[in-house]
C-alpha positions in Angstrom: 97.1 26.9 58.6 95.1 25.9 55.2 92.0 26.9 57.0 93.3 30.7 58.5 95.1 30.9 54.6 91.2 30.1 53.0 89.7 32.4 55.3 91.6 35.2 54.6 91.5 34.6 51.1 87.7 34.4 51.7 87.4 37.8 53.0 89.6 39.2 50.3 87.0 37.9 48.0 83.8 39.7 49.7 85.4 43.3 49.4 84.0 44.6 46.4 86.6 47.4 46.1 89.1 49.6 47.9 88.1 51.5 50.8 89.5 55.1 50.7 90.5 55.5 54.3 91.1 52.0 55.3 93.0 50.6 52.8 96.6 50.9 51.4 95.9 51.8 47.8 98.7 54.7 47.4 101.6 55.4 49.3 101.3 51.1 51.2 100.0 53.3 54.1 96.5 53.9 55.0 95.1 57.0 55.3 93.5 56.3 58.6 96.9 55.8 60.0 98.9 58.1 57.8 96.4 61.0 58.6 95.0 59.6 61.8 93.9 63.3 62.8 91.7 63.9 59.5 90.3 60.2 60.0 89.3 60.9 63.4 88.0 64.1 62.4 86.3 62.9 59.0 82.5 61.9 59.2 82.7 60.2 55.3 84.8 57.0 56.9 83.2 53.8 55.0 83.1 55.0 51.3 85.4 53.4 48.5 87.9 55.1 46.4 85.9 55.3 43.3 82.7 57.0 45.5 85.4 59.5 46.7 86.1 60.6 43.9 82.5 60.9 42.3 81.2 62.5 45.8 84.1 65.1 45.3 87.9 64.8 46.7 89.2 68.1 45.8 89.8 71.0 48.0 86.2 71.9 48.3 85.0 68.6 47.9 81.8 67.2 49.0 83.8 64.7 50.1 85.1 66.1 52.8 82.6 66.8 55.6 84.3 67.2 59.5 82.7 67.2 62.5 84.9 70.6 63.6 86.6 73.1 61.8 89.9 72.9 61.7 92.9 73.7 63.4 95.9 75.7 62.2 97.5 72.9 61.8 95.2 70.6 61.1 94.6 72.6 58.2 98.3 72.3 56.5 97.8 68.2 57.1 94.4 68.8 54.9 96.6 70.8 52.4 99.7 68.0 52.2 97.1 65.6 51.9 95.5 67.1 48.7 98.9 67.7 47.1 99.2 64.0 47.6 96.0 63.1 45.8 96.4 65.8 43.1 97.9 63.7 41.2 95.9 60.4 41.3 93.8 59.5 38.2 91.3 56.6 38.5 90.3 54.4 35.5 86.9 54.5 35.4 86.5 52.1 32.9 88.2 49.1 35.0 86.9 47.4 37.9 88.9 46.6 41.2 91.0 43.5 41.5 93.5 42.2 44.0 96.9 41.5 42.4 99.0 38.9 44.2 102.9 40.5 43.9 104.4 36.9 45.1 103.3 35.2 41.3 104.2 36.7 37.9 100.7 35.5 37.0 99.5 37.7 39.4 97.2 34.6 40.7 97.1 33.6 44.7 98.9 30.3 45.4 99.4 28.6 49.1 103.2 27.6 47.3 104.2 31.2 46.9 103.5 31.9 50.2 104.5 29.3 51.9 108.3 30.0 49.8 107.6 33.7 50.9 107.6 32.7 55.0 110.3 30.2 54.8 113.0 32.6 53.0 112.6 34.8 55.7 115.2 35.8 57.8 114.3 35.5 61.3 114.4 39.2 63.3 114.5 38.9 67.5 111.7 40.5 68.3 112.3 40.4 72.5 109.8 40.6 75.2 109.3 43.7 76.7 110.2 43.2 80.9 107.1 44.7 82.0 105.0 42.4 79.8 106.3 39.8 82.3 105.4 41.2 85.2 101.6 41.0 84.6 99.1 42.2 87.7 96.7 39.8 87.2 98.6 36.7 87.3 100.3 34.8 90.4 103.5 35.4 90.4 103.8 31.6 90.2 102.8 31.7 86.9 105.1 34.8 85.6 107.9 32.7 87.2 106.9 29.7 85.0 106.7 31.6 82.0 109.8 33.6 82.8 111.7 29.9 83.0 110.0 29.3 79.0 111.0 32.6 77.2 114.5 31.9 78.7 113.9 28.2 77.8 114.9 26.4 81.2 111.9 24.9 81.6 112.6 20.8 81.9 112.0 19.5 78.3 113.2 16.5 77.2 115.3 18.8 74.4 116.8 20.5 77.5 117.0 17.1 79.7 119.0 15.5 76.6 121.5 18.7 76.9 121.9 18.3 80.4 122.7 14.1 80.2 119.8 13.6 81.5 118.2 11.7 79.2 119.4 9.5 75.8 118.4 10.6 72.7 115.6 7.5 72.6 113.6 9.2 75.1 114.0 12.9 73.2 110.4 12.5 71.8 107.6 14.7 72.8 105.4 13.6 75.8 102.4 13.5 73.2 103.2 10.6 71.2 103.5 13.1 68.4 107.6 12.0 67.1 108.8 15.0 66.8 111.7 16.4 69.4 110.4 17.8 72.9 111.7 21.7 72.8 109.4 24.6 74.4 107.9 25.5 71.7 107.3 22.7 69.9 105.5 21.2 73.3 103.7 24.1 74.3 102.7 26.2 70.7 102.9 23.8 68.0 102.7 20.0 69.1 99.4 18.5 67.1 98.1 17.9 70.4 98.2 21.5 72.2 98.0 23.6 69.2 94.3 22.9 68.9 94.1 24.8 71.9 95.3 27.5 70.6 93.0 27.5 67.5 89.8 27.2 70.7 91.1 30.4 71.8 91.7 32.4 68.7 87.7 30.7 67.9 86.8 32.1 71.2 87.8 35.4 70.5 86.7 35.8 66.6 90.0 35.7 65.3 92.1 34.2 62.6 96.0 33.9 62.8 99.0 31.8 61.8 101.5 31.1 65.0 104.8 32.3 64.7 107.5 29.5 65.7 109.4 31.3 68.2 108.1 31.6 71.8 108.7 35.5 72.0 107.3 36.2 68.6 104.2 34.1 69.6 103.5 36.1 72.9 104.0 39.7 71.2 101.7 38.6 68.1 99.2 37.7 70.7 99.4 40.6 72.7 98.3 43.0 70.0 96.2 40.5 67.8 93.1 42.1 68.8 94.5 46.1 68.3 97.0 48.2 70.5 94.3 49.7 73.2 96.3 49.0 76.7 93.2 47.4 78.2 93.0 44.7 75.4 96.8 43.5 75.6 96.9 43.4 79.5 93.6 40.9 78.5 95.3 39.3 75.9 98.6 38.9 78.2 96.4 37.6 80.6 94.8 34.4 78.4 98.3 33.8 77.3 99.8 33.3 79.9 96.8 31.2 81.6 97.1 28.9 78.3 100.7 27.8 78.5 100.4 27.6 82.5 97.5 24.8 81.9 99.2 22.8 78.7 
């Protein structure tokens, strides 16, 4: 977790200053998302705020070049978005900086935000049925990790329930102490969640892991983006990883 925390602080560090499209710097909503149709449309994607501006942001500003003209419609978006930045005034005279909300000294700390992650309520966030069902993997395997979301899979938490087992046999399989439940054995167990930081290696990404099992598969799914292809993919190495730990 440190190391995924300094990374991203890392990155935050390289970014010289806030990119006009991409990043939330009025309204908390990019403008790539907010005005996907214009972004899509817009050949001037990469530039910051402040070269914007300079280049030209207002109505006929050389700022705005399109690959098309546009549509009806697409021309009252354009007008709402220029009422929205009519009234935006940038301070020339002060560079960029990132403020960090969580601290009155407006200074990053790993203490606010570990405070911030353990006040937080915790929201269901089920899985979708037909995430299940995957194409690509034996239905042995969907079966299995149909048994874990439900958690009736044979953990020594759930053989302890059952009278099974006495609670000096409830430790985890790995010699780790901690309590054998699903998703400490399988997500965050010292052992096995090195695994899991292999595979976010392999595919060039950095992530913290949610605790609960559901949360975990549905972060996963859409790490990478929303694009159908790449979350059947994604579904795919997930459920391949818990099938071999």
């Amino acid at each position: 977790m440190h190391e995924t925390l300094a990374e991203i602080i890392c990155s935050l560090c390289e970014i010289p200053a806030s990119v006009f499209w991409t990043d939330a710097w009025l309204g908390g909503v990019w403008f790539s998302v907010r005005f996907s149709r214009l972004y899509e449309l817009s050949v001037v994607k990469g530039e910051s705020v402040f070269n914007m501006c300079q280049i030209g942001s207002g109505v006929d500003g050389e700022a705005w070049r399109w690959r098309r003209m546009f549509f009806a419609w697409e021309e009252e978006m354009f007008g709402e978005f220029i009422l929205l930045l009519h009234n935006v005034s940038l301070k020339v005279d002060k560079d960029d900086r990132w403020l960090w909300t969580l601290e009155t000294s407006q200074a990053f700390t790993v203490c606010s935000v570990y405070k911030f992650l353990t006040t937080q309520p915790h929201v269901d966030s089920p899985v979708v049925a037909a995430s299940l069902w995957h194409k690509d993997v034996a239905l042995k395997v969907v079966l299995f990790v149909w048994r874990f979301f439900r958690d009736k899979l044979p953990t020594k938490d759930n053989l302890l329930r059952h009278g099974v087992i006495n609670h000096a046999f409830r430790a985890s399989v790995t010699g780790c102490a901690s309590n054998e439940s699903s998703g400490h054995l399988f997500l965050h167990c010292n052992i096995f969640c090195f695994v899991w930081h292999f595979i976010y290696s392999w595919l060039g990404i950095s992530s913290v892991a949610p605790r609960q099992v559901p949360d975990h598969f549905n972060q996963f799914s859409f790490i990478i983006g929303a694009s159908k292809v790449w979350r059947s993919v994604l579904q795919a190495i997930w459920f391949a990883t818990v099938w071999e730990i």
